[in-house]
Rosetta silent file (secondary structure, phi, psi, omega in degrees, C-alpha in Angstrom):
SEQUENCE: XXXXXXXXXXXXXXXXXXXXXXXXXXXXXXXXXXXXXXXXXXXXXXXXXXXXXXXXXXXXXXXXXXXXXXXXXXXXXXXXXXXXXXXXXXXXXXXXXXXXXXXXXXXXXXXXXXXXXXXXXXXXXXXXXXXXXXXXXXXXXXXXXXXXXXXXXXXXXXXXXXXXXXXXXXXXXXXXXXXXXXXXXXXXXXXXXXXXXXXXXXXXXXXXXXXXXXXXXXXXXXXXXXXXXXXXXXXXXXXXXXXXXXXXXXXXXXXXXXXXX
SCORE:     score description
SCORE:     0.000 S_00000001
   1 L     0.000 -154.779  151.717    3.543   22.541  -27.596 S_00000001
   2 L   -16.822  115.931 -168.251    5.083   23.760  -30.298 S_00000001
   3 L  -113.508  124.786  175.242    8.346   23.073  -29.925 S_00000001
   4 L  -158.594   92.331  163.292   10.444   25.328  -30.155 S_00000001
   5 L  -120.703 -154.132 -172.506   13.339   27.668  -28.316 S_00000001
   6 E  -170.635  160.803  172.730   16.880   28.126  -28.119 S_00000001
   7 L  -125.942   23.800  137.312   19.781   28.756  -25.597 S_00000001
   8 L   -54.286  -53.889 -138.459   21.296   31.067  -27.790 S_00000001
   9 L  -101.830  121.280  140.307   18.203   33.144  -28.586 S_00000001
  10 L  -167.219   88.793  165.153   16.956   34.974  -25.064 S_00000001
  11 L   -92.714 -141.145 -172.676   17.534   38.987  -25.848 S_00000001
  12 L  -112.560  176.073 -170.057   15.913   41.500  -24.487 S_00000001
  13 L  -108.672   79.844 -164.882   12.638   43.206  -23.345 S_00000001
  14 L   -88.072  177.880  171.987   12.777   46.173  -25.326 S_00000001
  15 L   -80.499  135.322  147.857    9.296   48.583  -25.645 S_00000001
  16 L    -7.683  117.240  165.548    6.849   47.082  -27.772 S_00000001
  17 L    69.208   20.568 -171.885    7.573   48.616  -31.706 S_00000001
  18 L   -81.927  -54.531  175.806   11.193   50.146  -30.347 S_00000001
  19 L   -96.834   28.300  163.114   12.622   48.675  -33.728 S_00000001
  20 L   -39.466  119.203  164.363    9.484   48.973  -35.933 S_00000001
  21 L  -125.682  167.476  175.704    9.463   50.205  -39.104 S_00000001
  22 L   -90.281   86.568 -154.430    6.201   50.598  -41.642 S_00000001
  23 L   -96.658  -11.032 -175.505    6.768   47.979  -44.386 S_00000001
  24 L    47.092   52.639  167.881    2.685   47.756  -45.163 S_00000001
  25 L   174.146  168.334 -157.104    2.790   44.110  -46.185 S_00000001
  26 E  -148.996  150.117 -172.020    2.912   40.029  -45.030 S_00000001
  27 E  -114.050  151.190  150.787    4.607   37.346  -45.293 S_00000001
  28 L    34.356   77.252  164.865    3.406   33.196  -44.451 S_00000001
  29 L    47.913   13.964  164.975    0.808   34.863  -42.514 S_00000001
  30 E  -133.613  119.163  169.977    2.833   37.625  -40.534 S_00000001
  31 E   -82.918  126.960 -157.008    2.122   40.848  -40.645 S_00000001
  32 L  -111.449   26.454  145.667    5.114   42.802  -40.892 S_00000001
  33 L   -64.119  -17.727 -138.929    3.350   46.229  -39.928 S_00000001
  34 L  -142.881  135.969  142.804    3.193   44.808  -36.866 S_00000001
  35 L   -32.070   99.001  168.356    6.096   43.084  -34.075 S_00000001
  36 L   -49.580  168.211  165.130    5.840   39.015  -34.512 S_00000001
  37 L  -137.579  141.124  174.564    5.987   36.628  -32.372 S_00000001
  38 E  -145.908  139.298  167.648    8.817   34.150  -32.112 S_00000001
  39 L  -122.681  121.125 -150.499    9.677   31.249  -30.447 S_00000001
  40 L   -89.433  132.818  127.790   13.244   29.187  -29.898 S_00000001
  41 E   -71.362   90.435  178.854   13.182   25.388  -28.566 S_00000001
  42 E   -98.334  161.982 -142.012   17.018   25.392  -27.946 S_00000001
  43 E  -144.415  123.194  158.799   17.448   21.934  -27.836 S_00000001
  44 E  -133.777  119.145 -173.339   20.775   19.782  -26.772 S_00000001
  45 E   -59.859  169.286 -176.564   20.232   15.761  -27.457 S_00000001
  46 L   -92.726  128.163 -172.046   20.252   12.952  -25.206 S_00000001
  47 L   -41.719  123.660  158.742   23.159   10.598  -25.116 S_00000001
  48 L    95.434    9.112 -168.576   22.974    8.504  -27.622 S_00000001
  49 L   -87.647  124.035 -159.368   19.970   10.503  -29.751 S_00000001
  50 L  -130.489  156.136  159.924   20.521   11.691  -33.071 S_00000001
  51 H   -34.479  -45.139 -167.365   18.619   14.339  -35.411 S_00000001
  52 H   -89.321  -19.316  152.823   16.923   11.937  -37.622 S_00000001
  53 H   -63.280  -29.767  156.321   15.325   10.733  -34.316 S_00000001
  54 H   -50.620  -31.766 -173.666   13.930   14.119  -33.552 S_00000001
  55 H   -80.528  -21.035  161.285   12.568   13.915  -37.046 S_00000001
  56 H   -35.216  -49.238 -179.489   10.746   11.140  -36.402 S_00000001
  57 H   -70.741  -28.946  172.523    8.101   12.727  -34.450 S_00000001
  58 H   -21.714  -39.589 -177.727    7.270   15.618  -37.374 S_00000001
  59 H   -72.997  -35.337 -160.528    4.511   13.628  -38.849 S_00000001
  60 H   -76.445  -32.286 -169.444    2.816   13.103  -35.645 S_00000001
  61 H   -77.178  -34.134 -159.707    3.625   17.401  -34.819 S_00000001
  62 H   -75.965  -48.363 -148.444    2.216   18.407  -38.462 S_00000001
  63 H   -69.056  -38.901  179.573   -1.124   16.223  -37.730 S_00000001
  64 H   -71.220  -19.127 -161.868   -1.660   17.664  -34.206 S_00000001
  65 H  -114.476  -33.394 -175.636   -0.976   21.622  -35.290 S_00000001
  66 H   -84.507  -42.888 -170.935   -3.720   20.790  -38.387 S_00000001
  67 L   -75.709   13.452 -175.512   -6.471   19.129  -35.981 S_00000001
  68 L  -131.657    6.071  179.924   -5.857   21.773  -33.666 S_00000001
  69 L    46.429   39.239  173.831   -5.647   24.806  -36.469 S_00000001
  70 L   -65.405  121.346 -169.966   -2.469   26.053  -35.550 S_00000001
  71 L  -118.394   93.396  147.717   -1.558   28.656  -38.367 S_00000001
  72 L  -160.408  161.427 -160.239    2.237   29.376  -37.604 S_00000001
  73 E  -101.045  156.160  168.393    5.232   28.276  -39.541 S_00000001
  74 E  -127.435  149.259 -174.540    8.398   25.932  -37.834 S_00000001
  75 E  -133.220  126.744  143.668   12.084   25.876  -38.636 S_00000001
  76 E   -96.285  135.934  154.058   14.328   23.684  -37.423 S_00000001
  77 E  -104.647  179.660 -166.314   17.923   24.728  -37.360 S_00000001
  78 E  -161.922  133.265 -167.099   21.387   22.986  -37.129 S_00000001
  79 E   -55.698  179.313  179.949   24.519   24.467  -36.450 S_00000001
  80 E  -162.443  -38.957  156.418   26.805   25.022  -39.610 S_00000001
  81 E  -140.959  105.622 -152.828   28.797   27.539  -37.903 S_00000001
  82 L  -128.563  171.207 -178.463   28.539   27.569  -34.262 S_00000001
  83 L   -73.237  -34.865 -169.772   30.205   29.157  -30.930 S_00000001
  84 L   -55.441  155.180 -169.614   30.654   26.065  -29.612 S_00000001
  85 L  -139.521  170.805  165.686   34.311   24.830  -28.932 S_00000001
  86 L   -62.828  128.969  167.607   35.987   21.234  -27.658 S_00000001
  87 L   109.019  -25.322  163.895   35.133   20.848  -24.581 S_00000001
  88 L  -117.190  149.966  176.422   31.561   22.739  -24.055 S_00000001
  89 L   -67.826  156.652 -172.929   28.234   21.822  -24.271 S_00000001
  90 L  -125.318  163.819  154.885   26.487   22.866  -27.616 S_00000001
  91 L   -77.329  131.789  141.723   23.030   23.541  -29.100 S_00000001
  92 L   -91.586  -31.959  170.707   22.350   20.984  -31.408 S_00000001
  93 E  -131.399  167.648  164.210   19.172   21.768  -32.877 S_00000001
  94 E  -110.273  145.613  140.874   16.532   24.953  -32.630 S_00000001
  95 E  -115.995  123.229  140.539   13.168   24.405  -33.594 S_00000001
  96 E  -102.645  162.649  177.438   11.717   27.808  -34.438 S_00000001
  97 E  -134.547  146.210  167.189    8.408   29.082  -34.780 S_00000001
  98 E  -151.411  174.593 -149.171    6.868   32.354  -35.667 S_00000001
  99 L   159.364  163.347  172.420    3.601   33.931  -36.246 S_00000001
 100 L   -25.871  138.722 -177.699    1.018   36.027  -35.034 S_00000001
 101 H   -85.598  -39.935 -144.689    2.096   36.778  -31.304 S_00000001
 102 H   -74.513    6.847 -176.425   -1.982   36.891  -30.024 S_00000001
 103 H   -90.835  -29.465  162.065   -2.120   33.128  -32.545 S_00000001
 104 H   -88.181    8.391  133.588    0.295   31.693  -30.245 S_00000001
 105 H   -20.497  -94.517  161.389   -1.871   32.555  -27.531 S_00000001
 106 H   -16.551  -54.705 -164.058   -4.756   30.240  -29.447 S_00000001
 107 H   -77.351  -75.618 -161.433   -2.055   27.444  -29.905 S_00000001
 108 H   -36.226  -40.433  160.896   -0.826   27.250  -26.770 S_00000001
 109 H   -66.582  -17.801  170.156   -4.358   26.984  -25.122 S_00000001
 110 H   -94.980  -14.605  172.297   -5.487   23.947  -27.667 S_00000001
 111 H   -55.333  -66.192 -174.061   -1.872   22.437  -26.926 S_00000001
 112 L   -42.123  -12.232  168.783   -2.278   22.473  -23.257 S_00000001
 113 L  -116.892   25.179  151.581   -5.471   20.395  -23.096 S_00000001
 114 L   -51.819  105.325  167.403   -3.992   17.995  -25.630 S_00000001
 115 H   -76.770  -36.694  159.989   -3.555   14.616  -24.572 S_00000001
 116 H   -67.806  -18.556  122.619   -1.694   13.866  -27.904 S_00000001
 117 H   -10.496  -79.169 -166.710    0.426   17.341  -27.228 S_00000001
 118 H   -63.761  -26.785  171.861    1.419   16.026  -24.175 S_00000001
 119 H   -53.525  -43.364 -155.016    2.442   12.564  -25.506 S_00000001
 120 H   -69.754  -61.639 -171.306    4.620   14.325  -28.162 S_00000001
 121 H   -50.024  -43.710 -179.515    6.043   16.346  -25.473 S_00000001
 122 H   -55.333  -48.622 -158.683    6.833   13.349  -22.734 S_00000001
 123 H   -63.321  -36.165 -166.925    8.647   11.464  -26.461 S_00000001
 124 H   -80.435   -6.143 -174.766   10.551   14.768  -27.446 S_00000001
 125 H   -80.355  -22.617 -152.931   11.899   14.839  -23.556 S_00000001
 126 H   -89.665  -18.384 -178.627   13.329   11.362  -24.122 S_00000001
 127 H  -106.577    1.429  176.156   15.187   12.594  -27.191 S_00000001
 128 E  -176.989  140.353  163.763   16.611   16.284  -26.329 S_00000001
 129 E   -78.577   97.662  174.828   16.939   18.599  -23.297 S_00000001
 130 E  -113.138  159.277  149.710   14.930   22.218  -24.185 S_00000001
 131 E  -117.605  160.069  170.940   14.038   25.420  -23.237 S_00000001
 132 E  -102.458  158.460  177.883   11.677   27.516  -24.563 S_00000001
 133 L  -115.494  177.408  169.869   12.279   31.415  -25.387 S_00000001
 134 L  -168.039  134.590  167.283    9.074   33.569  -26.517 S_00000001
 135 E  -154.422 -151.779  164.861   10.079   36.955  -27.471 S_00000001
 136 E  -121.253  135.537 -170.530    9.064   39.851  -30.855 S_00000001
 137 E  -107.686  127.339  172.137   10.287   39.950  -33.908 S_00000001
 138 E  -127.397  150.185 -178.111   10.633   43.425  -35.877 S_00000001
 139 E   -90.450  104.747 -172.834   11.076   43.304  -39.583 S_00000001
 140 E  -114.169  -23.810 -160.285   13.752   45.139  -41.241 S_00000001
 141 E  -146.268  151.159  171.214   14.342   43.866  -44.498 S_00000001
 142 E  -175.385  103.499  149.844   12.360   41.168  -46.288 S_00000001
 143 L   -50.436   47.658 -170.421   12.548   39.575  -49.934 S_00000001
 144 H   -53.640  -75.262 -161.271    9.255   37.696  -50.651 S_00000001
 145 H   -24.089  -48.829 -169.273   10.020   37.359  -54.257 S_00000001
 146 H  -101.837   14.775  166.782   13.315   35.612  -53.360 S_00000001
 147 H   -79.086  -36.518  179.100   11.771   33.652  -49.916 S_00000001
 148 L   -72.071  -16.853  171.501    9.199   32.410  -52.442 S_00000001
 149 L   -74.533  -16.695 -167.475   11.773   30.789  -54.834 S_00000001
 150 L   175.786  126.963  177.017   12.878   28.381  -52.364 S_00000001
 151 L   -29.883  -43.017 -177.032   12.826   26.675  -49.003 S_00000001
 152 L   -46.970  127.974  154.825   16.874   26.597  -48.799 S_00000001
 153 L  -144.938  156.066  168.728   17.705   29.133  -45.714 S_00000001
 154 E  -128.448  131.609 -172.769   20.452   29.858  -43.858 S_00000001
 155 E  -144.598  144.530  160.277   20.124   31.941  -41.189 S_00000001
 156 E   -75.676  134.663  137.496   22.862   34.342  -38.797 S_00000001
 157 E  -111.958  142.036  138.338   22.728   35.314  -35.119 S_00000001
 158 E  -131.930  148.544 -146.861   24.006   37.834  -33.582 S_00000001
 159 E  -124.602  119.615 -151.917   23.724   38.709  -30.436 S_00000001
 160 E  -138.169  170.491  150.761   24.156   42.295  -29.254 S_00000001
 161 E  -153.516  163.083 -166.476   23.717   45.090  -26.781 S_00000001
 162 E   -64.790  144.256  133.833   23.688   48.882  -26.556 S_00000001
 163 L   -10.147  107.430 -174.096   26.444   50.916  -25.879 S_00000001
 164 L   -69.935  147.054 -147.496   26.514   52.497  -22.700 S_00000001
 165 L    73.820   -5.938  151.566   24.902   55.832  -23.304 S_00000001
 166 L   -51.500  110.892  174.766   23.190   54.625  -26.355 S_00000001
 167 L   -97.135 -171.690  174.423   19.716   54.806  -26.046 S_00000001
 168 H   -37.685  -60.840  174.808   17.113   53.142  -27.772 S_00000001
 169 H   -48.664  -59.997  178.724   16.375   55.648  -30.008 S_00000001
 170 H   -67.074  -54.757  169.335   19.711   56.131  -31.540 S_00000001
 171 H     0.431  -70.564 -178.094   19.604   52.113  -32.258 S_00000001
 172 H   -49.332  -60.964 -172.012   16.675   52.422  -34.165 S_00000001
 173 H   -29.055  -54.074 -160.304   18.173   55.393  -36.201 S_00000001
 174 H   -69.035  -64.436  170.577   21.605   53.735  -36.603 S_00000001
 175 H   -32.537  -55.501  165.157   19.165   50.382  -37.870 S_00000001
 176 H   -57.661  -40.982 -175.628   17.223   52.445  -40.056 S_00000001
 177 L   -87.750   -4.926 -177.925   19.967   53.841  -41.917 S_00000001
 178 H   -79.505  -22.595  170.857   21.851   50.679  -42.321 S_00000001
 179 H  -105.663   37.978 -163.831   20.567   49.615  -45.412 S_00000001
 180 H  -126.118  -43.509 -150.774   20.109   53.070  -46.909 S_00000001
 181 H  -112.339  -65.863 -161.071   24.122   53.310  -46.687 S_00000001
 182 L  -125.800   37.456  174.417   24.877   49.499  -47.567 S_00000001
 183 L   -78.939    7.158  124.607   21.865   47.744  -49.073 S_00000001
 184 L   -59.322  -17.392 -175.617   23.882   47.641  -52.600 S_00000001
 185 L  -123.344   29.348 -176.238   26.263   45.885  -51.420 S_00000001
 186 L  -130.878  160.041  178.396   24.043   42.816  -49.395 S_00000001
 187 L  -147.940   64.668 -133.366   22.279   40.390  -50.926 S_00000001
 188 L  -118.054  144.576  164.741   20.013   39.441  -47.266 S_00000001
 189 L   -85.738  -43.183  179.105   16.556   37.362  -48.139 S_00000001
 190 E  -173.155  155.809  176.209   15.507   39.114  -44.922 S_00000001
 191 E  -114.251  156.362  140.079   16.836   40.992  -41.512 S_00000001
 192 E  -165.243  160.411 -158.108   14.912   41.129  -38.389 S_00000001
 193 E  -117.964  110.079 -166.597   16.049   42.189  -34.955 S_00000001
 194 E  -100.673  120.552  166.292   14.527   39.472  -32.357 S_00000001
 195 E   -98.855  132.441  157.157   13.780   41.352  -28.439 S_00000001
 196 E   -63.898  163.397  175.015   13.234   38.543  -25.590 S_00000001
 197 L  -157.096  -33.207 -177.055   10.177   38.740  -23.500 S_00000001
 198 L  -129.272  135.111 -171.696    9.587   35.507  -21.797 S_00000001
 199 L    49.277   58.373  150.259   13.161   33.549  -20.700 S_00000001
 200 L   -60.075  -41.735  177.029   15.172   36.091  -21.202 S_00000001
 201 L    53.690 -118.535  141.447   17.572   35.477  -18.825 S_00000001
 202 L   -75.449   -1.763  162.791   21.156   36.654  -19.192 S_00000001
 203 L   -96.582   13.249  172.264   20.203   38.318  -22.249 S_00000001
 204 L   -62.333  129.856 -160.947   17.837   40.949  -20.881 S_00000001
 205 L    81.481    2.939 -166.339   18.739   44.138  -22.239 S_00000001
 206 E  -114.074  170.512  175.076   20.380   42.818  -25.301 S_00000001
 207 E  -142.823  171.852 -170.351   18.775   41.989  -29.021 S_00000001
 208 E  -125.988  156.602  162.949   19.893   39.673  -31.860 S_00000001
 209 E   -73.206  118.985  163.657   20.582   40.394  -35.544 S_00000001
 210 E  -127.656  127.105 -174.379   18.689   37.407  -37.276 S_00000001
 211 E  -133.529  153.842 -176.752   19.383   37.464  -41.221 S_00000001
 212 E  -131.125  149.098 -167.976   18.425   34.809  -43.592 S_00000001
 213 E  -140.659  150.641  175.882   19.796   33.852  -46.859 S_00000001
 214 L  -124.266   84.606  141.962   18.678   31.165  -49.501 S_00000001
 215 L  -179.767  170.709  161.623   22.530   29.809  -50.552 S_00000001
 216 H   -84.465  -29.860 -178.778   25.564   29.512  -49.026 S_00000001
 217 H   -50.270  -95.376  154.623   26.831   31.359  -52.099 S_00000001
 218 H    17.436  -85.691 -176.712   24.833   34.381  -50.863 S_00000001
 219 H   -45.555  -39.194  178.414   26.143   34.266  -47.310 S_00000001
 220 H   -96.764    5.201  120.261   29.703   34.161  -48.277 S_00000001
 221 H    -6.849  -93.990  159.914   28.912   37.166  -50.418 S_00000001
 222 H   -11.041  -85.554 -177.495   27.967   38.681  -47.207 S_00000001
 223 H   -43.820  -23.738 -170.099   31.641   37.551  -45.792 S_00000001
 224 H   -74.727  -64.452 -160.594   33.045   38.641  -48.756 S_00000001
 225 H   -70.155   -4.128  160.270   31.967   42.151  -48.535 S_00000001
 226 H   -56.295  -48.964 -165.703   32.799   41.952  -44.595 S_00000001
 227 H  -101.974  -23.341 -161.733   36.468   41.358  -45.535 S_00000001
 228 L  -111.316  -23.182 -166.748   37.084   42.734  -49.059 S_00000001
 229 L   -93.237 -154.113  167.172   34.492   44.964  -49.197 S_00000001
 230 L   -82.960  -11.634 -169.322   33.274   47.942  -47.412 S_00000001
 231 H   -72.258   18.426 -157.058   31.639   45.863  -44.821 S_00000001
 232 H  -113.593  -13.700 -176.230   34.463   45.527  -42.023 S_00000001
 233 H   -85.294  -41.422 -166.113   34.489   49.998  -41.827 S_00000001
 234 H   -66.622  -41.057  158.635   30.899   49.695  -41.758 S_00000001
 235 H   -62.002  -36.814  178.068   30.922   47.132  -38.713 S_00000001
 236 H   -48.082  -67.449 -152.741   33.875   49.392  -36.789 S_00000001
 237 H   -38.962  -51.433  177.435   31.696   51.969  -37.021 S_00000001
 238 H   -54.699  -72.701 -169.024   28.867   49.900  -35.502 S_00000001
 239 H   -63.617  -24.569  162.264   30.460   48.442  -33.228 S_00000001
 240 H   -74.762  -15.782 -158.757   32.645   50.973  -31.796 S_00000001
 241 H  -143.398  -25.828  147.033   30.080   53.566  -31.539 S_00000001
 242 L   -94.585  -56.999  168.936   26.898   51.571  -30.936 S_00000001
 243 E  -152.681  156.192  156.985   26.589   48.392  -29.785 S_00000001
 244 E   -71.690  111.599  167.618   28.783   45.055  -28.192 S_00000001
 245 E   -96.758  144.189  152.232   28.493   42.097  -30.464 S_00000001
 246 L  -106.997  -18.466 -170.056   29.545   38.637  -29.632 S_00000001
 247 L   144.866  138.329  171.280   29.797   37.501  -33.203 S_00000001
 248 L   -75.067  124.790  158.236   27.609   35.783  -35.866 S_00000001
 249 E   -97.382  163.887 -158.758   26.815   31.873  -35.666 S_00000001
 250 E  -117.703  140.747  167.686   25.496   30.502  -38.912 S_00000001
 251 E  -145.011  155.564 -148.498   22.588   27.462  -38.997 S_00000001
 252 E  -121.485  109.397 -155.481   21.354   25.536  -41.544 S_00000001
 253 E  -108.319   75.186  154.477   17.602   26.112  -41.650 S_00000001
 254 E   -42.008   85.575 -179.818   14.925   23.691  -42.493 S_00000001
 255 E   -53.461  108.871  146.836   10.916   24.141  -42.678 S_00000001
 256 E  -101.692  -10.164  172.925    9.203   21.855  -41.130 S_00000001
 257 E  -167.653  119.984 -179.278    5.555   23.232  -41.274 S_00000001
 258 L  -104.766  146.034 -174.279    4.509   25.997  -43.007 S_00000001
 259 L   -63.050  172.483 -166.144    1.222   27.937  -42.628 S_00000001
 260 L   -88.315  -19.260 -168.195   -1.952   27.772  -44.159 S_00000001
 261 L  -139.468    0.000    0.000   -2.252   31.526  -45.174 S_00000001
């Protein structure tokens, strides 16, 4: 169906609303009072398969998500700075999607009796090896004004897990307070903290930092104030005292279908 996962992306199955906060407003159709729903297509191609063959099929995926009144948005991403090393297999692409979690309900039941769905699906097998992810999305930060100037994203993972003896609770706290101590010195189009739910896997108990940026400029801001700045005391702290990080990878984000409302 929608295709989309990731074999980066599987965190954890945290309670419902553990990192909720009350932002009273929407975005593309997601209300960000509310947990999201999002879902990674981690994707690695087929010998001899390239990107702009994956892209091929978009026109036929926009026309099937309008005759079938799918109202959620798609990303595809592409590494730019990835974990991968010589010598291991990589992601190459993501396609995400997010939206209403009970609207990907809806989609999924008009994919699944799709005979043009399933065509799409048999063509996208011949060009990349996926999985899918399903998880929630909480909202921590969000910039419509500057998401609305422009398409251009970039987007961070990181991939995380508590402390032992952290609970939940202190997370949130320590989350809540993070841009109350260093939201002057970021310049993030939007944060949100993605918990697995469905293919979780080896990432059950853990969550990911997902931040978005519209430049590169922007992002290496970000790095800047990591190394120059205040940000590398601000990470000890974190990291020493909260949670195990593996690191950020960076992707290069592309919309491929955005929603109607």
């Amino acid at each position: 169906m929608i295709r989309t996962a990731l074999t980066l992306l599987a965190v954890f199955a945290l309670v419902p609303c553990a990192f909720a906060d009350n932002h009273e407003n929407s975005w593309r159709g997601v209300d960000l009072d509310k947990n999201f729903g999002m879902q990674f297509e981690v994707c690695s191609l087929q010998a001899g398969k390239s990107i702009t063959d994956v892209a091929k099929l978009d026109a036929r995926l926009k026309q099937a998500w309008s005759k079938m009144n799918i109202n959620l948005s798609m990303i595809r991403l592409t590494p730019m700075f990835s974990h991968g090393m010589p010598g291991q297999s990589n992601v190459d692409y993501i396609d995400l999607v997010m939206g209403d979690i009970n609207g990907f309900g809806a989609a999924w039941d008009a994919w699944m009796v799709s005979d043009e769905a399933a065509k799409l699906m048999a063509d996208a097998a011949k060009l990349g090896d996926c999985r899918f992810k399903f998880g929630q999305g909480v909202n921590k930060m969000l910039n419509a004004a500057e998401l609305d100037s422009t398409d251009n994203r970039l987007m961070t993972m990181n991939w995380c897990g508590p402390k032992e003896g952290v609970s939940y609770e202190q997370l949130k706290a320590k989350h809540g307070s993070w841009l109350a101590d260093n939201g002057d010195d970021l310049d993030l189009a939007a944060w949100n903290i993605f918990a697995p739910r469905l293919g979780a896997g080896s990432r059950q108990g853990k969550f990911m930092h997902l931040v978005s940026y519209t430049s590169a400029s922007k992002l290496m801001a970000n790095q800047d104030w990591l190394a120059n700045g205040g940000g590398a005391a601000a990470m000890r702290d974190y990291e020493n005292s909260y949670a195990s990080c593996e690191g950020e990878s960076a992707w290069i984000a592309e919309y491929i279908i955005k929603p109607a409302g």
